[in-house]
VEXROPA-561445 format. One line per 3 residues: their letters; for each residue x, y, z of N, C-alpha, C. Coordinates in pm, whole numbers, always signed. Each point is the difference from the previous one (the first is absolute). Example, Ala and Ser with C-alpha at 12.3 -4.5 7.8 and 13.67 -1.06 7.14 Angstrom:
residues 2
AS	+1319,-569,+780,-89,+119,+0,+90,+120,+0 | -35,+105,-72,+82,+119,+6,-77,+109,+73
END
This chain:
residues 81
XXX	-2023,+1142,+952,+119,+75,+32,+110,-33,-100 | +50,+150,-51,+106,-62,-100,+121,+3,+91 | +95,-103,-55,+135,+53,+75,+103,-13,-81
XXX	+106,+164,-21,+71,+52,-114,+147,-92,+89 | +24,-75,-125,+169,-125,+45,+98,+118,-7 | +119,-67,+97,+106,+97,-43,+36,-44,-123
XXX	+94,+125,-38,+74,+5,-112,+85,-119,-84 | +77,-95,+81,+41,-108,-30,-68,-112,-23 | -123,+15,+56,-92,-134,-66,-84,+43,-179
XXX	-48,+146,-15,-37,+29,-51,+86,-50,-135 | +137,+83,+9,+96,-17,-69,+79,-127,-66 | -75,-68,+90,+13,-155,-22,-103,-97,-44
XXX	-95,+104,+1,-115,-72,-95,-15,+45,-122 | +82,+129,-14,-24,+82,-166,+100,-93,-65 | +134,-86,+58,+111,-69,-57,-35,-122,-28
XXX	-108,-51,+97,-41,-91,-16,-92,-44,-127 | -85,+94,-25,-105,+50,-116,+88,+14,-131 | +104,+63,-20,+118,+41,-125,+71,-159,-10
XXX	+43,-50,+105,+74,-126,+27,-65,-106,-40 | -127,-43,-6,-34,-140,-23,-16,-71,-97 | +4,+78,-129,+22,-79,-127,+176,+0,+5
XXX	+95,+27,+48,+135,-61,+41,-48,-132,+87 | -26,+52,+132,+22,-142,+69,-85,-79,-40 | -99,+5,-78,-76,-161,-86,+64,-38,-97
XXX	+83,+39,-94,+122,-45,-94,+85,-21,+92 | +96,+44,+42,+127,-34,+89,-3,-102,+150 | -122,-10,+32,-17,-118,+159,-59,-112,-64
XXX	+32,-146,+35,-156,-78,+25,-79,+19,+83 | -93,-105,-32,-135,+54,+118,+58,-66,+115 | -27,+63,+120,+10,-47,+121,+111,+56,+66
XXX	+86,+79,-83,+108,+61,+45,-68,+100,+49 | +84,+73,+143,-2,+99,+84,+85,+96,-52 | -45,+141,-61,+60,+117,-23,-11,+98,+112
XXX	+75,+95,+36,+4,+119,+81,+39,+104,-95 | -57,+112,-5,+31,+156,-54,-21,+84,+91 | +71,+107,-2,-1,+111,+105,+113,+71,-100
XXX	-48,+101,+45,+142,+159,-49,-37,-28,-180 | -141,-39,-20,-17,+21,-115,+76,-83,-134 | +19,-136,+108,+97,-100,-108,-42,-133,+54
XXX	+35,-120,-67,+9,-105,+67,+149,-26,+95 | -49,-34,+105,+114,-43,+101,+83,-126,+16 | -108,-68,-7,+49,-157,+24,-94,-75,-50
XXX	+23,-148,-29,-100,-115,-14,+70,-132,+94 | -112,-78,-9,+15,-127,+101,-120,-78,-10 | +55,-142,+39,-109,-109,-41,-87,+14,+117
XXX	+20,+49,+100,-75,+46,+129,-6,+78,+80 | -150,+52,+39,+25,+109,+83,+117,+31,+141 | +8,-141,+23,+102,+40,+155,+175,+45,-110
XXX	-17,-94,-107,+136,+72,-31,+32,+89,-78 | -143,+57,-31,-3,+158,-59,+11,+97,+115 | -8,-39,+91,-49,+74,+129,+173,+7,+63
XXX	+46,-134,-9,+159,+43,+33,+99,+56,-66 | -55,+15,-132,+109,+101,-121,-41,+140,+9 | -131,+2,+45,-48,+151,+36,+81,+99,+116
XXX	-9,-125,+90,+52,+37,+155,+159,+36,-28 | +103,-131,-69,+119,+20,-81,+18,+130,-15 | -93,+72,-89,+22,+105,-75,-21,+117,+110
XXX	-53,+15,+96,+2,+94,+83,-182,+46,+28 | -54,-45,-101,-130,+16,-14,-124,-39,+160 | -77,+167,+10,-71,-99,+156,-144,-14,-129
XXX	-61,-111,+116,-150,-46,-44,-62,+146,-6 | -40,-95,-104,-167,+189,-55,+59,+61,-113 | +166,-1,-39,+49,+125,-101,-15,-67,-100
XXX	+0,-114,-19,-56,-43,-142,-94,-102,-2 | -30,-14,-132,-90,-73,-16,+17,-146,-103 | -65,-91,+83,+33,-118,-83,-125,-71,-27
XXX	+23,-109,-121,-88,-45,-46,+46,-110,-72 | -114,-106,+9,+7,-148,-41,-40,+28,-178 | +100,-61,-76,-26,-5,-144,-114,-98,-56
XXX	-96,+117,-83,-114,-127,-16,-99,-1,+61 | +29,+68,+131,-147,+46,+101,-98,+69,-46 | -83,+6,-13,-131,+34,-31,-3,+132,+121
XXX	+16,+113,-14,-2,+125,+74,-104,+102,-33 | -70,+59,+48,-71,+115,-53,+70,+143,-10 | -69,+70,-68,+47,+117,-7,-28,+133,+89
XXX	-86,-34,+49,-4,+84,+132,-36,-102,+171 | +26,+40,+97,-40,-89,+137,-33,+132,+71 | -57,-12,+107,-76,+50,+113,+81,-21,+102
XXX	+102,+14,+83,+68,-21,+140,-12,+71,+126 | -90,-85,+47,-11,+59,+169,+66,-10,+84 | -1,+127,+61,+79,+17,+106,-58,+22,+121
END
């Protein structure tokens, strides 16, 4: 079963894909980035306080997407629902 993401995750993985030779020059490893709206949003040495600059910003869970610098990620995943 395929299942088509909304629009904002999608959109956040095409930024993500354009974005990552920035955030591997510009983060160290282990830093927490967030992008959404097709930009980077925020960074933080940890997820809970990437998670409270998100919230700060008005942002709910799911509209963007974040990621540990340095992580070993694939390029496609499978998510069941």
């Amino acid at each position: 079963m395929t299942v088509k993401l909304p629009p904002p995750r999608t959109s956040n993985q095409a930024a993500l894909r354009r974005l990552r030779p920035v955030i591997s020059a510009q983060f160290p490893k282990g830093r927490f980035v967030a992008i959404g709206d097709d930009r980077i949003l925020a960074d933080a040495a940890t997820f809970e306080e990437l998670d409270r600059l998100l919230r700060a910003l008005g942002r709910k869970p799911g509209n963007s997407l974040v990621l540990q610098v340095g992580a070993e990620l694939p390029d496609y995943v499978t998510i069941y629902l």
